[in-house]
N, C-alpha and C positions, 0 to 999 in steps of 0.2 A: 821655620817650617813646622816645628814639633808645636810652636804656641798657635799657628795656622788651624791644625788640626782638634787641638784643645778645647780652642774658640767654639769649631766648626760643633762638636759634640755638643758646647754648654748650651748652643744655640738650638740644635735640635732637640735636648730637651725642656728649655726656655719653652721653644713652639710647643710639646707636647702637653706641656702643662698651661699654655694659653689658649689649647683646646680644651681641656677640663674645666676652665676657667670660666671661657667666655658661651661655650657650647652646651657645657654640663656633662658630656660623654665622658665615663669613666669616672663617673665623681661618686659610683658605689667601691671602688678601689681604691680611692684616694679623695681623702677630703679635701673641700675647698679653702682651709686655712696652706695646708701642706702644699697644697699645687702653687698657690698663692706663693708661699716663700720660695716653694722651688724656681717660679717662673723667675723672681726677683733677684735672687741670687745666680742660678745659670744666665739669665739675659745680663747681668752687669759684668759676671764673669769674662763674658764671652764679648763682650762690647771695651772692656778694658784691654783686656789681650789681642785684641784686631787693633786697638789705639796703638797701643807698645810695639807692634811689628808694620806698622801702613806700612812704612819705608819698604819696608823687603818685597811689598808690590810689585807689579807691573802699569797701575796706574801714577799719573802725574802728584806730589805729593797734596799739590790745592784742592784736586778732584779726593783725594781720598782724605781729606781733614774734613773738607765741607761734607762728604758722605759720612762719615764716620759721628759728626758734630750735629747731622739731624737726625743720624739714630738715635743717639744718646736725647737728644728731644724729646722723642719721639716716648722713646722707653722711658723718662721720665711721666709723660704726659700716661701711659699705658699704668704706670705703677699708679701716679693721681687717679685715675679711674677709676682703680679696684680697690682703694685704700678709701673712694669715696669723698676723695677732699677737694676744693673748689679750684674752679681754674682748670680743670681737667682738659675742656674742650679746646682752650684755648692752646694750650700747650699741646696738644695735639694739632691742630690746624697749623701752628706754628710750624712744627717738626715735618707734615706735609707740605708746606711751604718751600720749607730749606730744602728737602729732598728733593722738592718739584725743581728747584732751582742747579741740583747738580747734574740736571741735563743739556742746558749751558755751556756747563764748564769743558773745556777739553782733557780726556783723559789719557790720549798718551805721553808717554814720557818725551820728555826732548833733549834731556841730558848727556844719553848714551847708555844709559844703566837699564836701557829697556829690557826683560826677560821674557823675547819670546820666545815659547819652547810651546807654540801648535804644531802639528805635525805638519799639517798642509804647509807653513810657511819654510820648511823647510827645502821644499821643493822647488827650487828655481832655473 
């Protein structure tokens, strides 16, 4: 729960600094090398620590390898981007692919270890 939350933070400022980034907004605050390492470092942070805890899910473990497998794409292709080095697009389109793909996949659990705790399903 506690690495849930970690994640959830390193990602929101991954995002913030892939506004500064790709936007330009607030790059009289913070330079574009700095947001750059920030974005790299917060989005891996936070893309390892959602790896190490899928299990504690409430999604199927397939459904959350393969999502979890074309973020990690994905964020590679975003780092090739900003770094300038080739193949970028392609790893990206990639990482769009895979992720197109885990909509496909079924994401509830079938083991028994499902954690619903919506309130509405509570109600029956």
């Amino acid at each position: 729960m506690i690495m849930k939350r970690i994640s959830s933070i390193a990602f929101a400022i991954a995002f913030l600094a892939a506004i500064v980034l790709f936007t330009g907004y607030g790059s009289k605050y913070i330079s574009m090398n700095v947001a750059q390492n920030i974005f790299i470092v917060a989005g891996a942070i936070g893309i390892l620590l959602n790896l190490i805890s899928f299990q504690d899910g409430k999604h199927s473990p397939l459904y959350s390898l393969l999502y979890w497998g074309a973020s990690i794409v994905l964020f590679a292709g975003l780092v090739f981007r900003i770094q300038h080095w080739p193949f970028s697009s392609y790893i990206l389109i990639g990482g769009m692919i895979l992720l197109g793909t885990t909509f496909f996949v079924p994401t509830k659990r079938i083991d028994g270890k499902e954690k619903d705790e919506e309130l509405l399903d509570n109600f029956e």
